[in-house]
Biopython code that builds the backbone (N, CA, C, O; Angstrom):
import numpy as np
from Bio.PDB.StructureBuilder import StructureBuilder

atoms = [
    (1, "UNK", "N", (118.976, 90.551, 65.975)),
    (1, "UNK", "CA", (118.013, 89.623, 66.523)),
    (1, "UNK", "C", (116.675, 90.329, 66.766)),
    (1, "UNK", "O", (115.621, 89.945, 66.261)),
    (2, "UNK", "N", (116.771, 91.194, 67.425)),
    (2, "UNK", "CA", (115.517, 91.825, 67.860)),
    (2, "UNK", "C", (115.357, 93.212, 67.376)),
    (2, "UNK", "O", (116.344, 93.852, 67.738)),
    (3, "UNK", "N", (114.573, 93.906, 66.745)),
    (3, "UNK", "CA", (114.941, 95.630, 66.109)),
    (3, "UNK", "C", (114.026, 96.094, 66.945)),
    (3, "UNK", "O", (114.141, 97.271, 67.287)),
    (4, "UNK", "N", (113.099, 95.435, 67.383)),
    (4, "UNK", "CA", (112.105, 96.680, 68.495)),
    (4, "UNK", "C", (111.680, 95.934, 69.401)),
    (4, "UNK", "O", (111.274, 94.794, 69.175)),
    (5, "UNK", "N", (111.721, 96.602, 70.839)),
    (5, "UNK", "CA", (111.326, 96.107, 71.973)),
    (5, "UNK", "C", (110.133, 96.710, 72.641)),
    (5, "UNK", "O", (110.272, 97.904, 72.907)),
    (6, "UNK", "N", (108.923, 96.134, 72.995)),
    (6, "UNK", "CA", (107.666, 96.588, 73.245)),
    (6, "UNK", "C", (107.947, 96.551, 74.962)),
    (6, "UNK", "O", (107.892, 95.461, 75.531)),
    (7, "UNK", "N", (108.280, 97.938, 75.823)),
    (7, "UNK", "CA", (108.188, 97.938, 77.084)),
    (7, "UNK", "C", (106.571, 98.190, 77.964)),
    (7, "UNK", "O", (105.731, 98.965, 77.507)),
    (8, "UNK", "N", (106.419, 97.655, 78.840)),
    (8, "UNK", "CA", (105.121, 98.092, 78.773)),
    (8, "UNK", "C", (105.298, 98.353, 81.036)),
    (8, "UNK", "O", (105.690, 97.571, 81.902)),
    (9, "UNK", "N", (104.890, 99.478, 81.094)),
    (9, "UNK", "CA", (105.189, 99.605, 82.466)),
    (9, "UNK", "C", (104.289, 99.851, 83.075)),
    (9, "UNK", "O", (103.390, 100.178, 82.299)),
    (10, "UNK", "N", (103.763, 99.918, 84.739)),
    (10, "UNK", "CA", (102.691, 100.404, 85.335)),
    (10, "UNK", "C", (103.145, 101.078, 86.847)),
    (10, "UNK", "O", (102.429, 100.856, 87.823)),
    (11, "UNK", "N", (104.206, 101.796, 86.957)),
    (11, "UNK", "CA", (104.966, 102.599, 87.738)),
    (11, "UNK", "C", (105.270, 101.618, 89.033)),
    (11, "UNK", "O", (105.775, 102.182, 90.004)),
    (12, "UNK", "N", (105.074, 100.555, 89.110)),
    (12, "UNK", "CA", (105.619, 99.642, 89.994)),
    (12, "UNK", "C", (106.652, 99.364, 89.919)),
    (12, "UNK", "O", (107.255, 99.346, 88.845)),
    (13, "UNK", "N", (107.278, 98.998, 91.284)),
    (13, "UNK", "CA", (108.985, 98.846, 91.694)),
    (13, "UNK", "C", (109.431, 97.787, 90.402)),
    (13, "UNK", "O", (110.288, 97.972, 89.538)),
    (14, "UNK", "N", (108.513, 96.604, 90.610)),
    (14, "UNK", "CA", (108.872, 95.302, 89.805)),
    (14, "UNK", "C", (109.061, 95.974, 88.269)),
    (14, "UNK", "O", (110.206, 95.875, 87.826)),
    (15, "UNK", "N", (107.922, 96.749, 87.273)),
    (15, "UNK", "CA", (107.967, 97.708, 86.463)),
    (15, "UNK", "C", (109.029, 98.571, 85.748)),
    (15, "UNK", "O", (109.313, 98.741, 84.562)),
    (16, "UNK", "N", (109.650, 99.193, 87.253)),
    (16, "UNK", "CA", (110.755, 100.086, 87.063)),
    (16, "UNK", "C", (112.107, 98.993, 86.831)),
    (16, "UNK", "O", (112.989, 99.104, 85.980)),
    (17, "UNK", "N", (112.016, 98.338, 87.465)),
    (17, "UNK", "CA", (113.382, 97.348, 87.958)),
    (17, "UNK", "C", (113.504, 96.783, 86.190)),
    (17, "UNK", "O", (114.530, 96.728, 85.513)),
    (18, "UNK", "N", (112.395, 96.495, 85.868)),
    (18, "UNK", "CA", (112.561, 95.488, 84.351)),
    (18, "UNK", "C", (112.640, 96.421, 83.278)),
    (18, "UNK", "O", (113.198, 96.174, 82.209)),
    (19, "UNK", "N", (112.012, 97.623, 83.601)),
    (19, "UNK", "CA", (112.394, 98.964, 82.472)),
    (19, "UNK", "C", (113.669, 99.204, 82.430)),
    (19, "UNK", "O", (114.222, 99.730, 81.464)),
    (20, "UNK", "N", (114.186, 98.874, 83.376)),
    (20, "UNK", "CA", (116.050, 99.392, 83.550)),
    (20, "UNK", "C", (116.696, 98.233, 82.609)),
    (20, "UNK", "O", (117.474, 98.450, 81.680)),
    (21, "UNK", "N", (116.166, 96.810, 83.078)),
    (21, "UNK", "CA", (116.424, 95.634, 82.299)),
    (21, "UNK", "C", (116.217, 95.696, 80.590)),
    (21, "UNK", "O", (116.946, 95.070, 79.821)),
    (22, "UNK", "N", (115.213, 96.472, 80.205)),
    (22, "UNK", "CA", (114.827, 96.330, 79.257)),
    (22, "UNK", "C", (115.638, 97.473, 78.099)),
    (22, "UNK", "O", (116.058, 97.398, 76.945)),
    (23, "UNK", "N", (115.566, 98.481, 79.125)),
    (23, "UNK", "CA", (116.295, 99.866, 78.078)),
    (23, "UNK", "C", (117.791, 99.165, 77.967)),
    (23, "UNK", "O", (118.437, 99.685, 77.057)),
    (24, "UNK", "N", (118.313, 98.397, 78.476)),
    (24, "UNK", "CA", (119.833, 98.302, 78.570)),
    (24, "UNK", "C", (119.816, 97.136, 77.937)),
    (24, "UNK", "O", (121.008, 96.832, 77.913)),
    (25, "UNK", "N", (119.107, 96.121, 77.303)),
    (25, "UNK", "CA", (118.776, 95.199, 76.113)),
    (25, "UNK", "C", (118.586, 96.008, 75.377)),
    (25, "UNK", "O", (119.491, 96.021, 74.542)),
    (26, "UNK", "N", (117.767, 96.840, 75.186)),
    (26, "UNK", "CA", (117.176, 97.750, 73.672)),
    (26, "UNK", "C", (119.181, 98.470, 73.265)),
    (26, "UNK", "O", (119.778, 98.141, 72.240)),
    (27, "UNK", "N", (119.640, 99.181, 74.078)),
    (27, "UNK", "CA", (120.834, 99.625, 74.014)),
    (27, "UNK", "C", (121.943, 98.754, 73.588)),
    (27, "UNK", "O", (122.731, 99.076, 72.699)),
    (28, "UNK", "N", (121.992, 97.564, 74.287)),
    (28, "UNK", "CA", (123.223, 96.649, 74.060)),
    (28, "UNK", "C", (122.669, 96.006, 72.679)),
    (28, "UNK", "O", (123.504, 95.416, 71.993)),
    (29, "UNK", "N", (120.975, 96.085, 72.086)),
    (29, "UNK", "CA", (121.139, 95.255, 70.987)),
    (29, "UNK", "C", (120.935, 96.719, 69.748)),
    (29, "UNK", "O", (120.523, 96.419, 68.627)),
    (30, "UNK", "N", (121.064, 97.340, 69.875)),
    (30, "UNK", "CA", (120.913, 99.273, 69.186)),
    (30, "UNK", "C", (119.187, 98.494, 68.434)),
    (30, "UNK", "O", (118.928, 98.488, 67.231)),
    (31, "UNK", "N", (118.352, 97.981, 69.437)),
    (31, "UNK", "CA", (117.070, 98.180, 69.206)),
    (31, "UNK", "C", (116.264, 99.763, 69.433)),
    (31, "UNK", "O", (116.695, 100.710, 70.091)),
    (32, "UNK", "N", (115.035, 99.686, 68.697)),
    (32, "UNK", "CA", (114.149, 100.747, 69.070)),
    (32, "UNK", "C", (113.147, 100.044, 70.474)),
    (32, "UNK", "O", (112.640, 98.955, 70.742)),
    (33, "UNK", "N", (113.236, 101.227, 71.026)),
    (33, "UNK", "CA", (112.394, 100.788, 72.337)),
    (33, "UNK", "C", (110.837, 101.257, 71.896)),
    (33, "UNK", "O", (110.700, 101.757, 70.780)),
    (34, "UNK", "N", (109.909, 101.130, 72.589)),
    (34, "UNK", "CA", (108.827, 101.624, 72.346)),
    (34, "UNK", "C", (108.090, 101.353, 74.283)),
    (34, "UNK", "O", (107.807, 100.308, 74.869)),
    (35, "UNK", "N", (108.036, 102.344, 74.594)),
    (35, "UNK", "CA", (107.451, 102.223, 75.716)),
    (35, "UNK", "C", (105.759, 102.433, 76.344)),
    (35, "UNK", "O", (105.249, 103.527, 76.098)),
    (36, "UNK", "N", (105.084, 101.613, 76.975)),
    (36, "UNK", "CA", (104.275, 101.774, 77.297)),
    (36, "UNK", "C", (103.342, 101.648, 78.450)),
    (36, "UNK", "O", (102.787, 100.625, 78.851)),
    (37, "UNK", "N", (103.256, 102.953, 78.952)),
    (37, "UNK", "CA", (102.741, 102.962, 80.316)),
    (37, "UNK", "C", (101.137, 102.977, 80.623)),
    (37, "UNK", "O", (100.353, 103.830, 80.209)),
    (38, "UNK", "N", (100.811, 101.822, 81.457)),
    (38, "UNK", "CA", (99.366, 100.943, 81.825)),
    (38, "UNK", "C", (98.920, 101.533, 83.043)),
    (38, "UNK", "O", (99.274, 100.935, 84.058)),
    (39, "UNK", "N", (98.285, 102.477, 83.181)),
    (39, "UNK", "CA", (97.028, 102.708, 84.333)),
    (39, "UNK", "C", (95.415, 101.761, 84.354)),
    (39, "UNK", "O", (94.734, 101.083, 83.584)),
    (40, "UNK", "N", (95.387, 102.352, 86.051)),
    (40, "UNK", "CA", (93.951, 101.265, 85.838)),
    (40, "UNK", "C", (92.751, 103.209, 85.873)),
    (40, "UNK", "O", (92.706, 104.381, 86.246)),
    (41, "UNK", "N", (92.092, 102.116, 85.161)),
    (41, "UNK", "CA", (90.592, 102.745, 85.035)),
    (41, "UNK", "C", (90.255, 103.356, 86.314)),
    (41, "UNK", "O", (90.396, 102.826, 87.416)),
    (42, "UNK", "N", (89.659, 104.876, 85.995)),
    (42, "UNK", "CA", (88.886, 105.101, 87.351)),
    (42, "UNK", "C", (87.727, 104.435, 87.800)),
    (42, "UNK", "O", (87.490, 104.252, 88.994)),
    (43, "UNK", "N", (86.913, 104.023, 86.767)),
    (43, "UNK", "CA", (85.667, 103.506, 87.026)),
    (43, "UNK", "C", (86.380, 102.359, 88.033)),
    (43, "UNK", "O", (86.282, 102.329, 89.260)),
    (44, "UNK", "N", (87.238, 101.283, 87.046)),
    (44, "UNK", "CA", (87.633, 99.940, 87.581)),
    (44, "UNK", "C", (88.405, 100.359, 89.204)),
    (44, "UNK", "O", (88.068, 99.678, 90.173)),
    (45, "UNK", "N", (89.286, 101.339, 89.367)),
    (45, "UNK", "CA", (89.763, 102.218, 90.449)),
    (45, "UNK", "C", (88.913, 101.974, 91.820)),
    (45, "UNK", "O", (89.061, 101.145, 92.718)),
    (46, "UNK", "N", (87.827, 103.171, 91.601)),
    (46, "UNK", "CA", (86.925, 103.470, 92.510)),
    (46, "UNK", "C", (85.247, 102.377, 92.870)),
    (46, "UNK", "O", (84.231, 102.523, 93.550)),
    (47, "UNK", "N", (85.825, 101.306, 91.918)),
    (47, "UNK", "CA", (84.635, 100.422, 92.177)),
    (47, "UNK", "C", (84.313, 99.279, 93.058)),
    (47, "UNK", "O", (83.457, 98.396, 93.007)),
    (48, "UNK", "N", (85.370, 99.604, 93.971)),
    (48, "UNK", "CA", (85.923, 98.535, 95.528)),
    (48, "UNK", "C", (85.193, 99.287, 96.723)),
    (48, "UNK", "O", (85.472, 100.435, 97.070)),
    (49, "UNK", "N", (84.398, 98.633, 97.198)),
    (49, "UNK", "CA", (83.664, 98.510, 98.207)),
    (49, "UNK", "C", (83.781, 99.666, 99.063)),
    (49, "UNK", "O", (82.880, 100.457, 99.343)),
    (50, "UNK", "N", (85.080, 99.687, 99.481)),
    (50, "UNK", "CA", (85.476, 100.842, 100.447)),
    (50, "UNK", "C", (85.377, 102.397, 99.838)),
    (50, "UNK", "O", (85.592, 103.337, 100.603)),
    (51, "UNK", "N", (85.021, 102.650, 98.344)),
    (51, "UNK", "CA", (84.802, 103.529, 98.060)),
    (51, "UNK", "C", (83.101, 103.980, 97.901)),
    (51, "UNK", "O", (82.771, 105.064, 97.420)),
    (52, "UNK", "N", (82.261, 103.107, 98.315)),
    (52, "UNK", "CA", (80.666, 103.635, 98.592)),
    (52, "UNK", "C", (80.248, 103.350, 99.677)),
    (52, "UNK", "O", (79.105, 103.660, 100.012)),
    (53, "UNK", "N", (81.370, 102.468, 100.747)),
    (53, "UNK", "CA", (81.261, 103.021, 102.172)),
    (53, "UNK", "C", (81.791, 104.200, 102.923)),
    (53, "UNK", "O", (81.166, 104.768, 103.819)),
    (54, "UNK", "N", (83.194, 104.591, 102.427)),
    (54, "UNK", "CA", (83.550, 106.415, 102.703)),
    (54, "UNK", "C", (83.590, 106.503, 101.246)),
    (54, "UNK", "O", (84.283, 105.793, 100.517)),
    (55, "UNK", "N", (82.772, 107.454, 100.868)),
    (55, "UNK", "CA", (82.434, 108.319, 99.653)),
    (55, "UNK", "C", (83.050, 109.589, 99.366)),
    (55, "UNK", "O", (83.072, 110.196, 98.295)),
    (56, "UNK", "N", (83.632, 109.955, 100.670)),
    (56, "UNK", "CA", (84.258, 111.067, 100.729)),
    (56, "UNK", "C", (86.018, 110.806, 99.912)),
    (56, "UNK", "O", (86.516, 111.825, 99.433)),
    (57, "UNK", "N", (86.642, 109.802, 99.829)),
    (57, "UNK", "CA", (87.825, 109.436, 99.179)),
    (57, "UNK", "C", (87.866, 109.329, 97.628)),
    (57, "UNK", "O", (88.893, 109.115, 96.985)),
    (58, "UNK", "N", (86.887, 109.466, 97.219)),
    (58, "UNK", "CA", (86.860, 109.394, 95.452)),
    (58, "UNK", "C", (87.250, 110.469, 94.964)),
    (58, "UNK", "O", (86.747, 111.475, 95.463)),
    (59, "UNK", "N", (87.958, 110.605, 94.176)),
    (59, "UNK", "CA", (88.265, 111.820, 93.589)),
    (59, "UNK", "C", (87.809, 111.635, 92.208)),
    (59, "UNK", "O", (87.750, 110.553, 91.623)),
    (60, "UNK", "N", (87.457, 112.914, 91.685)),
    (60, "UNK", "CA", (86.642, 113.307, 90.592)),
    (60, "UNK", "C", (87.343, 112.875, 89.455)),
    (60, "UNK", "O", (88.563, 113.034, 89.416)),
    (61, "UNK", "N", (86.625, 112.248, 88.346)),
    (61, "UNK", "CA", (87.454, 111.107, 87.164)),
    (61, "UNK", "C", (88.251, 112.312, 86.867)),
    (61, "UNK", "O", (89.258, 112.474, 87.556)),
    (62, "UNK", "N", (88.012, 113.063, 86.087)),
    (62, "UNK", "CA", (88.816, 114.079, 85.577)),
    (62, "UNK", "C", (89.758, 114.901, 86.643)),
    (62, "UNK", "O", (90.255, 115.939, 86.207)),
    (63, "UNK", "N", (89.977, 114.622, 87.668)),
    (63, "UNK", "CA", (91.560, 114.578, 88.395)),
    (63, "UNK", "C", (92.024, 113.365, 88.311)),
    (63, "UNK", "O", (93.058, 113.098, 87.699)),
    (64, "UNK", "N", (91.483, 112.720, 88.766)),
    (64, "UNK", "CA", (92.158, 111.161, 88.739)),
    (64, "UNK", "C", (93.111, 111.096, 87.322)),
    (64, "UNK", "O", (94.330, 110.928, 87.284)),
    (65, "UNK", "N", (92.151, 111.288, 86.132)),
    (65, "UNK", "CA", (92.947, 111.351, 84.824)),
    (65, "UNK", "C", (94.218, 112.136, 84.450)),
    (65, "UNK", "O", (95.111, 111.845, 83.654)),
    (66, "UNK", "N", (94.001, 113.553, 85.494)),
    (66, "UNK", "CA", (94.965, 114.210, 85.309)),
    (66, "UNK", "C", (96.206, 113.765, 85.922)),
    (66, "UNK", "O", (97.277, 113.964, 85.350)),
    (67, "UNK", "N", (96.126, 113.094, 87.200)),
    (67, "UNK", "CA", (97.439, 112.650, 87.662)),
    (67, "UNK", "C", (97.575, 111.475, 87.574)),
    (67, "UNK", "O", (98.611, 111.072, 88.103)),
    (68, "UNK", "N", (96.657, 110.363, 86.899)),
    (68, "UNK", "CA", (97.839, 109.300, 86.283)),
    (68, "UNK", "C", (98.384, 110.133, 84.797)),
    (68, "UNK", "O", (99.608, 110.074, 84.683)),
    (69, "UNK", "N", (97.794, 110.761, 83.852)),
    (69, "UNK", "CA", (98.481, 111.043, 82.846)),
    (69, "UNK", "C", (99.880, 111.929, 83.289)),
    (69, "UNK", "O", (100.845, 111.990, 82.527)),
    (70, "UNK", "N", (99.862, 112.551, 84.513)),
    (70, "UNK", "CA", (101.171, 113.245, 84.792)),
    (70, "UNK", "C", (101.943, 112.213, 85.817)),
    (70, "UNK", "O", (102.739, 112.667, 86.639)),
    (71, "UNK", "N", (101.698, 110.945, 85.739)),
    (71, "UNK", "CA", (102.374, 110.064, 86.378)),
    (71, "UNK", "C", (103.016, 108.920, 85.267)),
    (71, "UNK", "O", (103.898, 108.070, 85.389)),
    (72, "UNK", "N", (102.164, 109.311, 84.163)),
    (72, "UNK", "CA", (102.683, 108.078, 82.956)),
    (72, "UNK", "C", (104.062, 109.000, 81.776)),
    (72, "UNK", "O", (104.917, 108.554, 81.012)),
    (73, "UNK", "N", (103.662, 110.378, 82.169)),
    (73, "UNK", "CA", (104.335, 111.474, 81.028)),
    (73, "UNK", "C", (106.130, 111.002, 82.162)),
    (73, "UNK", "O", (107.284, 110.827, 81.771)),
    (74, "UNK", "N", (105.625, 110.965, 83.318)),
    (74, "UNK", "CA", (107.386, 111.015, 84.078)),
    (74, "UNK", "C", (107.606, 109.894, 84.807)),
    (74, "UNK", "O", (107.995, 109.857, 85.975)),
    (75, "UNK", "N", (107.253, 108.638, 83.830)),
    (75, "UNK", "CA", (107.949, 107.274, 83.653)),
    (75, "UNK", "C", (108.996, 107.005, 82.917)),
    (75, "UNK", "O", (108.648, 107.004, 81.736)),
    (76, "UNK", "N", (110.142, 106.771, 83.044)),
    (76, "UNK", "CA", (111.091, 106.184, 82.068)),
    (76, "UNK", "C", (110.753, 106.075, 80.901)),
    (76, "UNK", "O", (111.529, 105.590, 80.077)),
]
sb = StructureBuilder()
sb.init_structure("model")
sb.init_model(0)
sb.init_chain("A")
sb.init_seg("    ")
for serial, (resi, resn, name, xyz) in enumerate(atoms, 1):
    if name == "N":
        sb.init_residue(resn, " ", resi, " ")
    sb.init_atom(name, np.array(xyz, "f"), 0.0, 1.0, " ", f" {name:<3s}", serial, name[0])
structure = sb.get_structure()
């Protein structure tokens, strides 16, 4: 029925809960999974109000990048 399943995750509980749902469809149907993990933008991130009233909470794009990419590498 199905040969590949497009997972698409964003490290949320709801996320995790349906990744479990989803790998164990990909398994019970011997589909290929293909997974894909969704961060938000730093720009889009840090562009809420409360971040150019304390200015001091922004962290520099290029950390920010570094720990969602080491938050998307140890997702399911």
């Amino acid at each position: 029925m199905f040969s590949n399943i497009l997972l698409a995750i964003d490290g949320s509980d709801a996320s995790m809960r349906a990744a479990q749902h989803g790998i164990a469809l990909a398994k019970s149907l011997k589909a290929q999974l293909t997974a894909v993990v969704v961060t938000i933008p730093w720009a889009t991130y840090f562009s809420r109000e409360l971040a150019v009233i304390v200015p001091d909470i922004l962290i520099p794009e290029a950390e920010y990048e570094l720990k969602q990419n080491a938050r998307a590498e140890h997702s399911p």
